[in-house]
N, C-alpha and C positions, 0 to 999 in steps of 0.2 A: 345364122347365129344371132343376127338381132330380131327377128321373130321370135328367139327362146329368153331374149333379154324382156322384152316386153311383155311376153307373156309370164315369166317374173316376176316385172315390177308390177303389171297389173296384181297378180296375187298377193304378193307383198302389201299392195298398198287396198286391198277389197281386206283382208285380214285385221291392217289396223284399223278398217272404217268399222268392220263388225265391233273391233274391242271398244272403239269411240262412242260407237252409238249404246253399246250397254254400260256403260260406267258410271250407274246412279241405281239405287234404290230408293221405293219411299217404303217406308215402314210405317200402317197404317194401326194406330194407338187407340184408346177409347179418347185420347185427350184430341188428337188432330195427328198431324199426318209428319213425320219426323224421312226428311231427305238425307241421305247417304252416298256422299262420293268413296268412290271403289278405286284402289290402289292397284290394276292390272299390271302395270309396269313394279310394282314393290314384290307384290304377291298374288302371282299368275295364275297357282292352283287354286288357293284359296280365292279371290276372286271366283275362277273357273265354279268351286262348290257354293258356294254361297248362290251363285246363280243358278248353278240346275236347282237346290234343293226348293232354289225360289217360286221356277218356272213351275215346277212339282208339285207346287201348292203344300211343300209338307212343312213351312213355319206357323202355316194361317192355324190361331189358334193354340199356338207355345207361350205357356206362362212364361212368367223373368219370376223364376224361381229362386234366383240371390238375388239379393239388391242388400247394398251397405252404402251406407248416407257418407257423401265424403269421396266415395272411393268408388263406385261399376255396379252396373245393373248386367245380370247375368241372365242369358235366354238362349234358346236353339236346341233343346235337347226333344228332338222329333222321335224318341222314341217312348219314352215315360212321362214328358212335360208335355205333350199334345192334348189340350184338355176336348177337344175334337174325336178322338180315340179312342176303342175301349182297353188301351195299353197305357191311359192316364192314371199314373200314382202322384201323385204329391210330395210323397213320402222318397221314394226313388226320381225323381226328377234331380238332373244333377248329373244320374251317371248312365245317362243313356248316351245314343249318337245315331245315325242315320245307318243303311244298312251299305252304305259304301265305304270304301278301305279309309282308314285313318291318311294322312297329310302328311308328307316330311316337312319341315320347320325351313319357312321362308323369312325366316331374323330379318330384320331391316333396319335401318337406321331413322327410321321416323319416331320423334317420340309419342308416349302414353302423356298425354294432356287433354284437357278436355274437351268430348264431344271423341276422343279417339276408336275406332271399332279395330278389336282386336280379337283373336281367335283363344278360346280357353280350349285348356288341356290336360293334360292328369302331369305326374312327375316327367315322362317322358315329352321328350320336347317334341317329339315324331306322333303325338297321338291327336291330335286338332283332326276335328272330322266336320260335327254341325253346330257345335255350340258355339257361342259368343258372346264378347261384353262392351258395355259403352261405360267409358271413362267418365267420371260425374265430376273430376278433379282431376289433375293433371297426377299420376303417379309414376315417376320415373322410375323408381326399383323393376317397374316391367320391362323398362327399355331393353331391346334385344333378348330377350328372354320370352317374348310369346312376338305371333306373329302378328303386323297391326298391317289392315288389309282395306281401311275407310276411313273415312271423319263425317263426322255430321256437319250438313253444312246449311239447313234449315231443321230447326222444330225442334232445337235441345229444350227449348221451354217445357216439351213435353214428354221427354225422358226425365227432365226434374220432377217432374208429379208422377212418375211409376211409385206405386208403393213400395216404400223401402222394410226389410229384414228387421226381425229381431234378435237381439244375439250378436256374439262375436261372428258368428260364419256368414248372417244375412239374410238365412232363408224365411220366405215369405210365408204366411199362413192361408192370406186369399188373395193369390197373384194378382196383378195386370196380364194381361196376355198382348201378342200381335195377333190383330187381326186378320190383317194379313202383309203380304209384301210381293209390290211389283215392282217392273225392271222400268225404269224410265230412261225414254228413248229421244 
C-alpha cells in the first residue's frame, strides 16, 4: 500500500513540475519580446491550447487583425490571419480557428485589466479555439464573460505600439504580426 502511495505522489507531484515549468510564454513582436504568464490553475484547457498551438509553430506569423486604442489588440486566428499561409486573407481574418475542437468556457474570476490575455469567441461562450486578445486598458464588462487564461508580465511597452484599427470594430489594414511564440521554461 505505500509503494502505491508513492508512486502517487510521485506523479502527482512530476505532473505539477511539467505545468510549473511551462507557465510562461514570450511573444516575439517586431518591437521586442512581450512575456506572458499562463493561468493553468484558472484555465486548464485553454492553457493546454495555447501551448500545443504554440509548440506547433502555428501563431508564428498571425497578424493582430483588431486592435482598438483604449480597449485589446486581437490575434490567433491560425487559419485566415497566418500571413505565413497561402490561406492568408486579410479580409476574413477574424473568423478563422485552428483545426482542433472549439473550448468549453473556463469563466474565472480574474479581472480584464490591463496586460490581461483572454480568449476571444463568437456569441457562444463554448466557441474559444485559437484566437485571443491583450487588454490595452482595463475593461471589466468582460469579467466572467470570456475566459482570461494570462497577463503580461514584461513587454506591455510593446503591445502599446501594435498598430491600432480603424473604425468602430478595429480592424487593421497592415497588421503587426507575431513572429513567433515560445514556451519558457
Amino acid at each position: 500500500m505505500r509503494k502505491i502511495y508513492l508512486i502517487f505522489v510521485f506523479i502527482i507531484f512530476a505532473n505539477f513540475k511539467l505545468l510549473a515549468m511551462e507557465n510562461k510564454i514570450l511573444i516575439k513582436l517586431e518591437y521586442g519580446i512581450v512575456e506572458i504568464e499562463l493561468f493553468s490553475d484558472h484555465a486548464p484547457k485553454h492553457v493546454e491550447r495555447i501551448l500545443t498551438l504554440s509548440k506547433n509553430k502555428e501563431y508564428d506569423g498571425v497578424v493582430f487583425h483588431r486592435v482598438i486604442d483604449g480597449f485589446m489588440a486581437q490575434t490567433g486566428d491560425v487559419e485566415f490571419g497566418n500571413s505565413n499561409k497561402e490561406t492568408f486573407s486579410l479580409d476574413r481574418a477574424g473568423t478563422g480557428s485552428s483545426t482542433l475542437p472549439d473550448l468549453k468556457s473556463e469563466f474565472n474570476n480574474i479581472p480584464h485589466e490591463r496586460g490581461t490575455v483572454s480568449m476571444a469567441r463568437s456569441s457562444n461562450p463554448n466557441s474559444g479555439n485559437s484566437q485571443f486578445f491583450i487588454c490595452l486598458e482595463a475593461a471589466p464588462h468582460l469579467d466572467r464573460q470570456y475566459t482570461v487564461f494570462g497577463k503580461v508580465i514584461k513587454g506591455m511597452e510593446f503591445v502599446d505600439q501594435i498598430k491600432k484599427g480603424d473604425g468602430p470594430n478595429g480592424s487593421v489594414s497592415n497588421p503587426d504580426k507575431i513572429l513567433n511564440i515560445t514556451i519558457k521554461k
